[in-house]
Each structure stands twice: as C-alpha cells, then as structure tokens.
N, C-alpha and C positions, 0 to 999 in steps of 0.2 A: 864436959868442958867445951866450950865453944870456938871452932876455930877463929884463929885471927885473922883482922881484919883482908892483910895481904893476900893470903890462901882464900877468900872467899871472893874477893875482889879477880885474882887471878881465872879462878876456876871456878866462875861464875854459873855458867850452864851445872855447872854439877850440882853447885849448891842447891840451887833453884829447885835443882830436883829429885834434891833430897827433901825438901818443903812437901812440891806440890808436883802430882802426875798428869800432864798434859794428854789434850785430846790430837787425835790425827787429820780431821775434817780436811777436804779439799774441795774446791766449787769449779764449776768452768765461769764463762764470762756473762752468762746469763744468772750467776745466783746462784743456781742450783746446784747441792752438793755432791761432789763426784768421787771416786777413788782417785789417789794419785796417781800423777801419771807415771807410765811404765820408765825406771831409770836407761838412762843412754836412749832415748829416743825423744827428738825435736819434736817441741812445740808447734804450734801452729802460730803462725804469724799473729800476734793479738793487735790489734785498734782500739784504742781508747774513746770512752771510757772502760775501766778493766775492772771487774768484779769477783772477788773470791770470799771463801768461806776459810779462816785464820784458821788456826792451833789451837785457839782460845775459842773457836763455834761463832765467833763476832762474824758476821758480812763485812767487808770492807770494800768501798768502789774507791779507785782512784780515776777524777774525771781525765787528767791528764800523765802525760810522762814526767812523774816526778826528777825534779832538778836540783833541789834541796834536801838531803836526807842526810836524818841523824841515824845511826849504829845503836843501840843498847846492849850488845854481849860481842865481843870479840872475835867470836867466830864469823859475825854476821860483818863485821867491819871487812874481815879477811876475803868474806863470799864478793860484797858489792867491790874491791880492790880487783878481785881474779878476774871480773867480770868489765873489767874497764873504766871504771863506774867512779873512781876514785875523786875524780876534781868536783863530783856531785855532794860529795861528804862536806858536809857543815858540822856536825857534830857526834862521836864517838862516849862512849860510857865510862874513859878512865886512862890512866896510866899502863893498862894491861893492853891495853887495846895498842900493838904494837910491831904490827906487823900487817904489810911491811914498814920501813923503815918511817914513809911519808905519813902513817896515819899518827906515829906521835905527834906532827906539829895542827892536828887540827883539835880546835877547841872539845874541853872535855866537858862536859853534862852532868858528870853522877855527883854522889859524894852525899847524896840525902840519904834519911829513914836510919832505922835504927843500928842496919851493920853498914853503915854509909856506902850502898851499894844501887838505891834511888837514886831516879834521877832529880837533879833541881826545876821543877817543873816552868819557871819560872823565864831560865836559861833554855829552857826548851823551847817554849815558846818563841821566845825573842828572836829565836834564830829562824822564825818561819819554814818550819819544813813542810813537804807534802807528801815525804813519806817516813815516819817512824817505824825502824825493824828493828824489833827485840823475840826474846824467845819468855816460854812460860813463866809466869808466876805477878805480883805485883799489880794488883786487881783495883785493887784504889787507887793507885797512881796513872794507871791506866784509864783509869773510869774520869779522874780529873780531866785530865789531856784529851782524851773526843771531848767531853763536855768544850774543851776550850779550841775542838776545832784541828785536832792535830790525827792525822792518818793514821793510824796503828796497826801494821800487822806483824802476829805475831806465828813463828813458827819453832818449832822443837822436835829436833831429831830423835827420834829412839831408838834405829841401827842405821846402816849404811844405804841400806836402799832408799831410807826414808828422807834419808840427807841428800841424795841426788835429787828425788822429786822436788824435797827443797831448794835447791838452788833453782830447779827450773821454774818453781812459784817467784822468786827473786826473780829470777829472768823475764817472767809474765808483768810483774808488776812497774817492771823499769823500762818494759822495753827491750830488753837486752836478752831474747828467747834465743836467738843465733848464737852470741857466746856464750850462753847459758848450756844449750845443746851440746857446743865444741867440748866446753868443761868434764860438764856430765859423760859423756864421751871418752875422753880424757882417763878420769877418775875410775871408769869402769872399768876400762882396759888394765890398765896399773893394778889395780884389786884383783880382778880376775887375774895375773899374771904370776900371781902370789903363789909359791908352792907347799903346804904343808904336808907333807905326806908322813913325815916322822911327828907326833904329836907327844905330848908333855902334860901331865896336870902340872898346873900352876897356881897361884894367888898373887891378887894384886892389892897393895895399897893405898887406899887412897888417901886417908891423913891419919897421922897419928900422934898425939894421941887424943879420943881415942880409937884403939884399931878399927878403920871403917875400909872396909870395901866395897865389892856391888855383888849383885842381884843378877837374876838372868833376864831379867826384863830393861837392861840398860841400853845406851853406846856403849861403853865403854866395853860393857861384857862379849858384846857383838865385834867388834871388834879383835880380843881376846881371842875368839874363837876361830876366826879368818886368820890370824897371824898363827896357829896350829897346837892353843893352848885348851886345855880342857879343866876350866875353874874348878876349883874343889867347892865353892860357895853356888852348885849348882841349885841345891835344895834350897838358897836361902830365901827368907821369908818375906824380907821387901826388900827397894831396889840398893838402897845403900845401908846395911848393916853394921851393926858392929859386931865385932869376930872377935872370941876369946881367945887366948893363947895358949891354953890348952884343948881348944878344937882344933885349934891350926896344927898342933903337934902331932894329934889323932889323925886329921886329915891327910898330911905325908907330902903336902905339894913339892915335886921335882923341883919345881923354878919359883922365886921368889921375884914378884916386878913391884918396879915402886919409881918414885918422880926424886929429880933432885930437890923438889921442895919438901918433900914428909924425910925422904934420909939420904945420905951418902952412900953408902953401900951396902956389901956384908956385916963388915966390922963393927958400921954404929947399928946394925939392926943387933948381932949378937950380943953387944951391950945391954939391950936392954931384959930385963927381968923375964927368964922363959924362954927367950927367943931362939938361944941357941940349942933349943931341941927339936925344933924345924927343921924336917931334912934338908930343905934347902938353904936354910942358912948355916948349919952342920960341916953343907959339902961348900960352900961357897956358889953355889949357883942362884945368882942376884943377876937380877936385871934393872938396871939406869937405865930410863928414857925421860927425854921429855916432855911435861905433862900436855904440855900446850900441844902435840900431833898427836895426844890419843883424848884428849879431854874437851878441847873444841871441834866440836861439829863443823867441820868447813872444808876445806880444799886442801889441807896440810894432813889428812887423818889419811889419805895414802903413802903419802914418806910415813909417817908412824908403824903405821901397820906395813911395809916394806920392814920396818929397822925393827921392828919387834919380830916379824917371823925371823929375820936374817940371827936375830940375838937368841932365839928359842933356839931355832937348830942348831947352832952353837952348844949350846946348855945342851939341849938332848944327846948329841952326839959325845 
C-alpha cells in the first residue's frame, strides 16, 4: 500500500529515503573533496565565490551570496529561518513547509511528479533563485533545473553529527558561517546535555499501514539511541523496513513510539489485529511525539530528542 499523499508530503526526507541512499561528500572552497567539518566548531570566514562538493557528489560554485533561495524539504526551510536567512526565501516546497509561522506565507513550488511531491520546474525558475536547497533523491528534476541555470545543492543527514556539519555547509553557502557556528553550538550543547542512563528497548513507527520502521543506518534511529532507547529492529536489513507483528511480539519492546499521524495511542494501536501482544502495548507504554522534531533533520531534532528521552524515562521508570 502506498502511503498518502499528505504523509509523504509531511515527511518528506523520510520518504526520499526510503527510495534512495544518499552520499556524504563535503569539499572546502577550492573543490576539492573533504571530510566534514567537525560539529560545534566555526567555520572559517568564506568569500565568495564558494565551492563545495553536495550530498549528490555534484560540485556546486555559488559566485555570490545567494539572495534568492527556494527550500525543497522542510527541514531545510527551518535551517535557512534559524539562521536569519528568512526574508531571502522566495520559495518553499509545500504546505508542510511550516515552520515557523512566516514560511506559510511564501510561495509554494512543489506539487509535480507522480506522488506530487516535485517541484514545478517552471515556478522555479520564475522565481530566479541563486540558490536551491533540497535534500536527496529526484535526479531528473534536478538534472532539468542546472540544465536551466538553477544552483542546487543538495544535502541529507544520516545522524546528528551529520546534521550539524550540515547546517554549517548552509552557513558556507549563504554566508551565514557565524550564525551557522552559534547554531551548531547551540544544538550540540542541548544533545550533549541529554541524560539517558536508564535505557529501554523500544520500536518506533513510522507509518502504518504498512508497519514500517527503520534500520540502524538512519536519523531517525540515531536519534532513538541518544534519547536512551535501544531499537529492537537493530538487525534490520535496510533502512526503512517493514516489521511483522509477530516479530514485533517475539521482539518484546518495553516502549512503543509512534507520530500523531500513523495513530493516537495505545488504544487504536491495541485495535489493531495482533498488536495487543506487544508488550508494550499490553502495559500501555506508548509514546506520542511529533513526527516533525524527530523526522526533519534541522534545528528542532534537539526539542525532539529532549521530549523523547524525558517520555522514555518516564516509561522505563
């Protein structure tokens, strides 16, 4: 079954990479491909023209400090907002793209391709940007848009450390390496301050149906693990799975997490066929978060991961 539209559109990055596995490439300002840089630690002043090596292995130069830039995943909207960056935004990838408050009122882009989650290339253009930030996946639309002239870089977190370098790649590209750094900074501090010392197997949700969760090569799961949970879907085979309900039973996970968009709670999970021989859904230990601070990659996965360790120990104790 496919999920709908709204669930894909929401939790965009996730879908994406349920598709397609992204590379990690970083470049300094000469080209040349580097590790990323070490999280919580200031960039160097960049001068433009700025040069890096994308997500996607594409070189990307921006000759100047982009002043025009469209968003494509919601997280990325959220980064260039935390970063000051907001009145720069000409265009955003959707209705999801919602935070903060001011990024509803600028023009939306997406709504093409087959799970209307493309952007309209056309609308893209128009609106002259000189910089497009999306994250992996959509290679042809991608490939149209340089053909026509449009900046594109693209980035995709795969845990937390990976997401701070990112935002200071965002900071390198705009200009914005100082509150890039403060950010990073910021973020690392908050995560670090995190306590799990009492830990929990758990399983999380990601939609259903059907039952899909993740992998130990994700965000999501990286995350999972800092807030003091220990996946029972450590063995699994790729990053977003589907999990039967009779492994999940086998499995025995203490805490059940799941978004207000796949269910409500205990109650409509024990509803469904099997589910209530889940220990955790047995004892009632469910966890409601939501999906938006543990599913977008940005500046809001530290509240997340705050309210999910604070809901774990809870449930453990």
């Amino acid at each position: 079954m496919r999920p709908p539209r709204s669930w894909i559109t929401r939790h965009l990055s996730v879908f994406v990479a349920i598709a397609l596995l992204a590379g990690c490439a970083r470049s300094s300002q000469d080209g040349t491909p580097t590790e990323a840089s070490p999280s919580g630690q200031p960039s160097a002043q960049a001068s433009f023209p700025v040069t890096i090596v994308d997500d996607d292995g594409v070189e990307v130069t921006l000759p100047a400090e982009p002043q025009r830039i469209v968003t494509f995943a919601p997280s990325m909207t959220e980064i260039v907002f935390a970063l000051g960056l907001g009145d720069r935004l000409v265009g955003v990838s959707g209705p999801f793209d919602d935070h903060p408050a001011e990024a509803r009122q600028i023009e939306q882009v997406g709504g093409a391709g087959e799970f209307g989650v493309d952007p309209n290339v056309e609308r893209v253009v128009n609106l002259e940007p000189d910089l497009f930030l999306t994250i992996s996946g959509g290679d042809q639309w991608k490939a149209e848009l340089r053909e026509l002239g449009v900046p594109i870089v693209t980035l995709n977190a795969t845990d937390l450390p990976d997401l701070l370098a990112d935002i200071e790649v965002v900071g390198e590209v705009t200009g914005a390496e100082t509150e890039a750094a403060a950010l990073v900074e910021e973020m690392t501090e908050r995560a670090d301050a995190v306590a799990t010392s009492d830990r929990v197997t758990c399983f999380f949700e990601v939609y259903f149906p059907p039952l899909t969760t993740v992998g130990p090569n994700t965000f999501i799961y990286d995350i999972l693990e800092r807030a003091g949970c220990d996946p029972v879907t450590e063995d699994a085979a790729s990053d977003y799975p589907e999990w039967s309900v009779d492994q999940l039973v086998a499995d025995g996970p203490e805490v059940y997490i799941v978004t207000p968009e796949s269910a409500k709670g205990a109650r409509s999970i024990a509803q469904r066929p099997g589910f209530d021989g889940i220990p955790a859904i047995a004892s009632g230990q469910v966890v409601v978060i939501d999906g938006d601070l543990l599913t977008r990659p940005g500046p809001r996965v530290v509240e997340g991961l705050e309210q999910l360790a604070a809901a774990l120990g809870s449930a453990g104790g």
